[in-house]
KOLKOLDREN-714795 format. One record per atom (N, C-alpha, C): x, y, z. Coordinates in pm, whole numbers, plus 50000, padded with zeros to 5 digits. Atoms other than C-alpha are relative to their C-alpha. Example, Ala and Ser with C-alpha at 12.3 -4.5 7.8 and 13.67 -1.06 7.14 Angstrom:
<pts>
500894988150000/512304955050780/500905012050000/499184988149994/513674989450714/499235010950073/
</pts>
This chain:
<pts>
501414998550041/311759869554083/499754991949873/500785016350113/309759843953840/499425011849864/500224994850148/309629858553499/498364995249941/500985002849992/305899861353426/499464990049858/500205005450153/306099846953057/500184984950064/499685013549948/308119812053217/499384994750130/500955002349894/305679810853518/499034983949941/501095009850080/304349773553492/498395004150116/501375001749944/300799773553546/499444992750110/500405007549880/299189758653894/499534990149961/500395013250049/298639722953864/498784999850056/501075005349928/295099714053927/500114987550152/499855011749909/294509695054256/499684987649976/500295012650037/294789660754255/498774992649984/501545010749964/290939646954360/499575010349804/500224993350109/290479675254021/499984992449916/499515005550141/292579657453782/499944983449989/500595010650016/291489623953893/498294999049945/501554996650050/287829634153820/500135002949838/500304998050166/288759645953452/500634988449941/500155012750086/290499614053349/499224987650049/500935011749992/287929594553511/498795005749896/500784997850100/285449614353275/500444993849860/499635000750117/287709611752980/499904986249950/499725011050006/287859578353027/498574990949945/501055006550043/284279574153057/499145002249874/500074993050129/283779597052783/500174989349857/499515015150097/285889568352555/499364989550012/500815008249990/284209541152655/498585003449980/501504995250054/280609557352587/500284998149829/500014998350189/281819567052218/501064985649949/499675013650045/283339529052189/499094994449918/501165007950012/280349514552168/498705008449933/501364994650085/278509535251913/500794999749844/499225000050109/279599528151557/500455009849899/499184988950115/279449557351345/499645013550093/500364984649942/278959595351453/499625008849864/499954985150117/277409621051220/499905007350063/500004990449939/277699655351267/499215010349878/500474990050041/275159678851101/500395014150048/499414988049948/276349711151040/499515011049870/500544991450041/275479744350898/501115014049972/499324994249994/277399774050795/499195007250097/501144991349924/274549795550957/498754996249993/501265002849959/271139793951083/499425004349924/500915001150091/267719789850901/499944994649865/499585005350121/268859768550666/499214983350049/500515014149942/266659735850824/500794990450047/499215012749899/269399719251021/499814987950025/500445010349876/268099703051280/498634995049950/501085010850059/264769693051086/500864989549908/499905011950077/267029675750842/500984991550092/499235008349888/269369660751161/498824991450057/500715009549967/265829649851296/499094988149951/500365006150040/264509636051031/500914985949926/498485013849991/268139616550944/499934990550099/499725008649851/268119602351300/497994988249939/501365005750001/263929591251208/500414986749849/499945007550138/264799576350861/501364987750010/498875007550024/268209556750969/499444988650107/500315011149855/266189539351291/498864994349911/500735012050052/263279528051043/500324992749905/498755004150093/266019517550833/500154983850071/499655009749923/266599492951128/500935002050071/498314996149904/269689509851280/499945009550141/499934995849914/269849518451616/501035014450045/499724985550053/270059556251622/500105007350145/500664987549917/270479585151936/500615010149904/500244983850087/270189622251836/500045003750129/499464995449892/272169642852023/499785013249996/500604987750051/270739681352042/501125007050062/498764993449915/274109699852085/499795011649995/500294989349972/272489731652015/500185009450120/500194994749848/272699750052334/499065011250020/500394985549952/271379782252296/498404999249878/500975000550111/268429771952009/499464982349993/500315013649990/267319736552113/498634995249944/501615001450026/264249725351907/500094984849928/500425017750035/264829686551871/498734995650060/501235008549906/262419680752124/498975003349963/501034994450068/259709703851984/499784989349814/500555003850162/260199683951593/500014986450021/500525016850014/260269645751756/498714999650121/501125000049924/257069655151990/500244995750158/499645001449875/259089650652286/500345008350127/499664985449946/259249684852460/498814991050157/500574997649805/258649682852857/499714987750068/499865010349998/259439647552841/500944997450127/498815000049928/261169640153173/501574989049959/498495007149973/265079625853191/500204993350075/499785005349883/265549594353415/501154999650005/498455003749942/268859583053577/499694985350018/500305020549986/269529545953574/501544998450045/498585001450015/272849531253684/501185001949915/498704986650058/274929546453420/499915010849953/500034983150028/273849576353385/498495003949947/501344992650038/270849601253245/499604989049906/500435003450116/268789582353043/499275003649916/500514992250117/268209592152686/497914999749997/501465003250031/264319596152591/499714991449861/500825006250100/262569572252395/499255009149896/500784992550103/261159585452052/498824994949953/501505011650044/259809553051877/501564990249966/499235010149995/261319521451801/501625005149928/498264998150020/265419520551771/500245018950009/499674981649980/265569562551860/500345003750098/499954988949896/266419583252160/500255005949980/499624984650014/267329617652190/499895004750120/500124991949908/268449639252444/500725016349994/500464986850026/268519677752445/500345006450157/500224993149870/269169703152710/498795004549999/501294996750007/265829713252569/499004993250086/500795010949902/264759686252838/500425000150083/499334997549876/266539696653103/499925017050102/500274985549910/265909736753118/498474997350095/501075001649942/262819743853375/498705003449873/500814999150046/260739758653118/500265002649813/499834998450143/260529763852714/500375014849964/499994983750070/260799802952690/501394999850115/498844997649932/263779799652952/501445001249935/498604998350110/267279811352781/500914989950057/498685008449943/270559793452815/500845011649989/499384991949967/272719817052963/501574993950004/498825007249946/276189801152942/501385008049921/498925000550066/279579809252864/500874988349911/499575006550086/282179789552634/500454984650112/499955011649907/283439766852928/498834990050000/501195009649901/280149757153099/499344992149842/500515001250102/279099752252679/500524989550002/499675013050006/281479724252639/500274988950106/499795009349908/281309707952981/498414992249979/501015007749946/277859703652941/499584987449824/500055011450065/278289687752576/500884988050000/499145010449962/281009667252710/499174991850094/500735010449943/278239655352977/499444992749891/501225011350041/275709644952727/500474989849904/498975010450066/278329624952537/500514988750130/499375010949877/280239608252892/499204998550079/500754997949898/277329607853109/498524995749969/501075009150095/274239596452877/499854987049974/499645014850060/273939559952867/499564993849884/500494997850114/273619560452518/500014980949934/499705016050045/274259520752504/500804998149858/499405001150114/275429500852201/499005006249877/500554992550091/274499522951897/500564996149871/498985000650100/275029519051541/499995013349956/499714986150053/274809557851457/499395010750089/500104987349881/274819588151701/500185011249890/499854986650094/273549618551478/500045011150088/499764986649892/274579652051668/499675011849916/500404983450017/272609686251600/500675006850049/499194990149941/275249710851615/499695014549964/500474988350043/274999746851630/500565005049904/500014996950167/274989766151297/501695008750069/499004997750042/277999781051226/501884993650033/498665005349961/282029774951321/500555001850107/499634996049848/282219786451715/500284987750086/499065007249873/283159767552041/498854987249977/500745008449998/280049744552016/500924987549866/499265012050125/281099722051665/501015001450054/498765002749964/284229725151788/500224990150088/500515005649890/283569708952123/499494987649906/500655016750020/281489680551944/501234995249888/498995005650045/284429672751702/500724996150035/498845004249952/287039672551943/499434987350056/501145004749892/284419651552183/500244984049967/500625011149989/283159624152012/501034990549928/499185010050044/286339605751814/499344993849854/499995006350133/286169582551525/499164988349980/499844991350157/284689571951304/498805005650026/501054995250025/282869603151242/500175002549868/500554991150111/281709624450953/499665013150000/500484990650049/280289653550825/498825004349925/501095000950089/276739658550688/500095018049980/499744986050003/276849700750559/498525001049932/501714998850010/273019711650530/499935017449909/500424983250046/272289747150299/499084995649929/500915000050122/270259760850073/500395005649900/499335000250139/270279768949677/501245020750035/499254986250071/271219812349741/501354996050010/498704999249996/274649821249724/500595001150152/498974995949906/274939839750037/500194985150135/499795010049874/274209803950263/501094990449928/498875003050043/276549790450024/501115003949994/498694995349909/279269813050124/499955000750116/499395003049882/279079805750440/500274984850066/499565010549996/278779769450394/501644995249951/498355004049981/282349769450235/500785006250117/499414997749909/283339785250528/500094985350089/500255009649956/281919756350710/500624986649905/499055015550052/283949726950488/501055007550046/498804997049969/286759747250584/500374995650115/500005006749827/286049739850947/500204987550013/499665015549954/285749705450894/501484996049935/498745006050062/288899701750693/501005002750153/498884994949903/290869722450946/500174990150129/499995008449888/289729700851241/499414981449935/499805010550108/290149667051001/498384991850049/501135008949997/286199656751027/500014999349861/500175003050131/285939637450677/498295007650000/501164992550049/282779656750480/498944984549958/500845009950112/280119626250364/499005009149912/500824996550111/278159649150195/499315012550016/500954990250013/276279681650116/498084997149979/501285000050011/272299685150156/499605016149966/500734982650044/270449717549968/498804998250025/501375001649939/267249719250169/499365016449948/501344991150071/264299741550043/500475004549917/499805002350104/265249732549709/498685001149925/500724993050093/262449750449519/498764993450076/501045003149913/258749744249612/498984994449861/500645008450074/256679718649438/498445003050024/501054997550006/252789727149384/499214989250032/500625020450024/250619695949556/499015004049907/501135002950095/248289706349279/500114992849877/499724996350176/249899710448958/501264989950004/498685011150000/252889693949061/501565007549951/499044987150044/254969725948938/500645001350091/498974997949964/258239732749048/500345015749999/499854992349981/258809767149163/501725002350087/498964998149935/262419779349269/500435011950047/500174991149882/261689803249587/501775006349976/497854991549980/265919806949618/500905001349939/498905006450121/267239799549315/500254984050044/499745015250041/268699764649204/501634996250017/499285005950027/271399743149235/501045004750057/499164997849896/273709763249487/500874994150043/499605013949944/274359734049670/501354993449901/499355011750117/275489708349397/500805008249981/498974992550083/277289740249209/501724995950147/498814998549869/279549741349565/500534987949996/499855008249965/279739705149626/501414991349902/499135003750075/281059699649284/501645009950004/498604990149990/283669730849276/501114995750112/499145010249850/285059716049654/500064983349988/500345008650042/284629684449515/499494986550131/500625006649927/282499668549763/498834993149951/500975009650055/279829640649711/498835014850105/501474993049979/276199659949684/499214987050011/500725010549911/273739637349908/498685005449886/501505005050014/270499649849731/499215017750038/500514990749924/267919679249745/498834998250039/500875002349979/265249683649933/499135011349966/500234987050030/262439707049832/498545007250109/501204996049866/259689730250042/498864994549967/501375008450012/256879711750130/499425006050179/501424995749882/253699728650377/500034984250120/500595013649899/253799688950557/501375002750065/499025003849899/257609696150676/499745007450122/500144987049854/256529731250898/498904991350092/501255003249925/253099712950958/500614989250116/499645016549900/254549678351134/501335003050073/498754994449891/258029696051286/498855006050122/500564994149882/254879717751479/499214989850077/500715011749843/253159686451627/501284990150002/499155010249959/256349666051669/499724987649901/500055009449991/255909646551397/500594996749871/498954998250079/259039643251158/499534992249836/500595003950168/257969641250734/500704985749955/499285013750026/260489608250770/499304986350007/500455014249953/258639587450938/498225002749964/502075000649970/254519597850885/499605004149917/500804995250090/254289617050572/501084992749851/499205004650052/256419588750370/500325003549837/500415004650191/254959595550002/499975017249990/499904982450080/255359636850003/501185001849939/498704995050076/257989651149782/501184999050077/499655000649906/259829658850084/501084986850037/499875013349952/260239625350198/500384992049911/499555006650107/260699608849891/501655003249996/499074996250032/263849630849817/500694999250143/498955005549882/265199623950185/500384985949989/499675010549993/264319590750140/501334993949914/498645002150090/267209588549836/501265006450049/498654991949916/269729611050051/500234988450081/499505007249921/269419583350324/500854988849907/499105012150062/270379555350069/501035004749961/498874995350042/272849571149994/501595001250129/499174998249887/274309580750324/500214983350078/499805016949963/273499541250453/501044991649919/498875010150079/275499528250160/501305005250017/498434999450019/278689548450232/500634994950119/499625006549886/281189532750438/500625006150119/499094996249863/282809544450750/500775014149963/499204990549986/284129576750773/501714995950028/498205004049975/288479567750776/500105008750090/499084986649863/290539585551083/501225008749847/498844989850134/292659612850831/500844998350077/498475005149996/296269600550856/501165009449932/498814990450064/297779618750603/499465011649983/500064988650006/298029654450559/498715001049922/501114993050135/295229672150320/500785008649918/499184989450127/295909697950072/500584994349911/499455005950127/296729675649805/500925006249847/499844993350148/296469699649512/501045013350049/499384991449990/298749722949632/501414997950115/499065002449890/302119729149824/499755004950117/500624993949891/301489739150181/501065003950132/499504990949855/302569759450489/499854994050110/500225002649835/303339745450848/500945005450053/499024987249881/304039769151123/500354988050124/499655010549848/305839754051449/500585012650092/499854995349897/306249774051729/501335002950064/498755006449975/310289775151830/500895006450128/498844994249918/312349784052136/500984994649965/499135006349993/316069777552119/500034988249903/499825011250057/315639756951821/498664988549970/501525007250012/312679737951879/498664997250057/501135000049980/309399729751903/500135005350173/500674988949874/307869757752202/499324993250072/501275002049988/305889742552440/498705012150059/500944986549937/304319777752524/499635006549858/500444997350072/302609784552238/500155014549953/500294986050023/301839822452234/501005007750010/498604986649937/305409833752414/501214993149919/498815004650062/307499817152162/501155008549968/499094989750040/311059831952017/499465002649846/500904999950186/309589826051623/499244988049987/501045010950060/307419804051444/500984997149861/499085003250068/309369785251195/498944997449858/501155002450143/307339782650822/500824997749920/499005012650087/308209752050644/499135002149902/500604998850156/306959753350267/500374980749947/500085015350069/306129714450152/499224995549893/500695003650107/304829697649897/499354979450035/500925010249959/302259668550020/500004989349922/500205010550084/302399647149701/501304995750018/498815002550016/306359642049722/500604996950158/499504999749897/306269646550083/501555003550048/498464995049964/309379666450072/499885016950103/500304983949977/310329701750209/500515008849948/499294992850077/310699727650021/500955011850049/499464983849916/311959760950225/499724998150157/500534995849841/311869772150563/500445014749989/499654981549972/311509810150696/499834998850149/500314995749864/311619820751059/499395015649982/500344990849988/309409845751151/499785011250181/500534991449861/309179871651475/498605001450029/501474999249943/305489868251635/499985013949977/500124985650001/303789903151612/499964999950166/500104998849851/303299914351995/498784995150008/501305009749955/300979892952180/498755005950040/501214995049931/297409900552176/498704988149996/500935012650069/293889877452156/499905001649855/501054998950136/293119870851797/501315003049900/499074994050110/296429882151638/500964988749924/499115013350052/298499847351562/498914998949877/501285000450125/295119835851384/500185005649869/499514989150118/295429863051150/500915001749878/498934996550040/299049869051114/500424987349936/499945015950074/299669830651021/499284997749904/500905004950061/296569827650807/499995009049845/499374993450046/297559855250616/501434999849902/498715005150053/300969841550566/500074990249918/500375012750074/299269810150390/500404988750085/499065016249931/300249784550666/498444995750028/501165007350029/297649757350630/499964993450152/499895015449905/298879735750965/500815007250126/498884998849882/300539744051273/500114984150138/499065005949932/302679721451465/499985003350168/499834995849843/301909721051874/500684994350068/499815010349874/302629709052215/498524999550044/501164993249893/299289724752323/499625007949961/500524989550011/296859746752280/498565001650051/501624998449954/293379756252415/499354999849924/500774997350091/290189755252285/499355008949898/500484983950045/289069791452186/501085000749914/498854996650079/292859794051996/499554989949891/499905007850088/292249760451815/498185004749908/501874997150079/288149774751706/501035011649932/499974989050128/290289808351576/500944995749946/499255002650085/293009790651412/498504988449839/500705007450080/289949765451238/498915012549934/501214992750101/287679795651133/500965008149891/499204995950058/290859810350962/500994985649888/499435009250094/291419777650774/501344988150017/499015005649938/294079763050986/500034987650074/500025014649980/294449728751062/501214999850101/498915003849883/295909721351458/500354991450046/499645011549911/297919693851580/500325000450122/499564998349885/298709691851910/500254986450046/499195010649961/300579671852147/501174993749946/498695003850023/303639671551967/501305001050084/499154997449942/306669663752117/501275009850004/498574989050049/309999689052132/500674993249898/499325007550104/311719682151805/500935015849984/499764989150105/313379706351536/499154998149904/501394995850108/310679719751326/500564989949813/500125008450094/312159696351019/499594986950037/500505013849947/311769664551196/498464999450044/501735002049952/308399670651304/499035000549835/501234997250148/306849682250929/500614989849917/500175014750072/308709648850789/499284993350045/500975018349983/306929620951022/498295008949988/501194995150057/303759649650958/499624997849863/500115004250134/303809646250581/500014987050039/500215014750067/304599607650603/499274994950084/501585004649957/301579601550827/500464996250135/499275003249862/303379594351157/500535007050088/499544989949942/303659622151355/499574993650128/500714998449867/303759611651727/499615006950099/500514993849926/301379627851939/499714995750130/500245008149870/300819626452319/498865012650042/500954996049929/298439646952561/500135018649966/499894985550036/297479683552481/500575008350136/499424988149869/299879706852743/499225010650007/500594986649991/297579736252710/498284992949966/501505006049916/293809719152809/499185007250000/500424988449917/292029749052913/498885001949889/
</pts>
């Protein structure tokens, strides 16, 4: 009898697994041919996102740069409602859906243009969530682009996850709050996310940054001040700029008609307009090579049967926790530890807990790698069988070879 732990998993049928690396493939070749990727992101909702993702995408195309805006929202889609494009049909052309026209150098496409009606929900689970932002990435003929801005959903779940793994290099990070505290603790949650799943940060935005009087010209500060910046500097991230409340951003998001491009000379607009120069002049997001955690020594767990690297993640014999030091690239300690008994949600925890910054894979699924990244944990995968020292040297010295994730799912 087949021991249910060492049971390999049923191979997908072949016409299957020719269909997903003919996606993957086409997937790569789509995000070839687009030069940069931003990714607006949010710790949590009502913090103006996706107005300041739509008005980024409006301000970088009259810039001159050939822009789509990608509405990865799923469950809260309102790109189409703030660029006046709601109920806009979707054609098909020989390679695929084609995006909608906005105005010169723009498209955007949205499931918000695809449900039957506007009050209709999106009913989906975590799967069908990232197959269908994996369509509008491999399946969109988004042509040659120089910047693909992606509206992702607010906080650190399967969605951002999905568009990080998705779209490749070079991306970024744009992080959107406002001045209180509490959207500022959940925005450092959110740099945590991006560290963990190595999207470089370009910059913090503190939107409805106090409210300016068109009379008087008085500066009123609705949420308090300086939130933002205070965070940006403490994590030491470049602060893009604030923007502050202005009556023309609600008015022109409700007729579709973004404060970037039509209401150029309001407060508003002014103070985006200096966030974009800012974001236009920096260069390229880098692919992260070497470790993070600079300022400190750090924890990587590895997984270990018999010695070494597991490729069964969850049913391992221990997890091996190497103690290093990133600036010297040496190692300091190792501990073996006994897994607690296997349940959902408990590695996450029990590792994160332990201070291990990194774990060491063969494989792992998506839902494991979202609760190892909301717990601060940074996943490699596709490592080959080693002994857990040989793998966290060519990891520290930037050369860790990786091949195909064994655990997909």
């Amino acid at each position: 009898m087949t021991d249910a732990h060492t049971q390999q998993p049923p191979r997908p049928p072949a016409d299957a697994e020719a269909e997903r690396l003919e996606t993957e493939q086409r997937l790569q070749a789509r995000m070839d041919r687009i030069g940069r990727k931003i990714l607006v992101l949010s710790g949590k909702g009502g913090v103006g996102k996706s107005t300041v993702a739509a008005n980024l995408a409006v301000a970088l195309a009259a810039a001159g740069k050939t822009v789509g805006l990608l509405d990865a929202d799923i469950h809260g889609p309102s790109i189409p409602h703030l660029l006046g494009i709601a109920g806009e049909p979707v054609g098909m052309g020989p390679d695929g859906m084609v995006p909608v026209a906005v105005r010169d150098n723009l498209w955007a496409m949205s499931i918000g243009l695809l449900v039957p009606g506007a009050d209709d929900p999106v009913i989906w689970r975590g799967p069908r969530k990232f197959g269908a932002i994996r369509q509008f990435l491999a399946d969109v003929a988004w042509g040659r682009l120089d910047t693909l801005v992606v509206d992702s959903p607010p906080g650190t779940g399967d969605e951002p996850l999905s568009v990080a793994q998705l779209v490749g290099g070079p991306a970024g990070a744009i992080i959107v709050t406002t001045p209180q505290d509490v959207a500022v603790a959940d925005v450092r949650r959110c740099v945590g996310f991006c560290r963990a799943v190595v999207v470089p940060i370009i910059g913090v935005i503190e939107n409805m940054s106090g409210y300016i009087c068109p009379n008087c010209g008085t500066k009123v500060d609705l949420f308090g001040a300086g939130g933002g910046r205070r965070m940006a500097e403490d994590m030491n991230l470049p602060f893009l700029g604030s923007v502050p409340v202005d009556p023309d951003i609600a008015a022109g998001g409700d007729r579709g008609a973004p404060f970037a491009g039509d209401r150029p000379h309001s407060p508003a607009a002014e103070a985006f307009a200096g966030i974009v120069k800012k974001i236009v002049g920096k260069p390229q997001p880098a692919a992260i090579t070497e470790p993070q955690h600079k300022d400190k020594h750090m924890k990587i767990a590895i997984p270990t049967a018999s010695g070494q690297l597991c490729p069964h993640f969850g049913h391992c014999e221990k997890f091996a926790v190497l103690e290093a030091d990133p600036e010297t690239r040496k190692i300091l300690g190792r501990a073996d530890h006994a897994p607690p008994a296997h349940e959902p949600g408990v590695l996450p925890r029990w590792l994160g807990e332990m201070g291990v910054n990194v774990i060491l894979a063969s494989g792992m699924g998506m839902r494991a790698q979202q609760l190892f990244a909301q717990n601060g944990i940074e996943v490699v995968v596709g490592a080959a069988p080693d002994v857990p020292e040989t793998l966290v040297e060519a990891y520290l010295a930037g050369n860790l070879a990786t091949g195909e994730n064994l655990c997909d799912h």
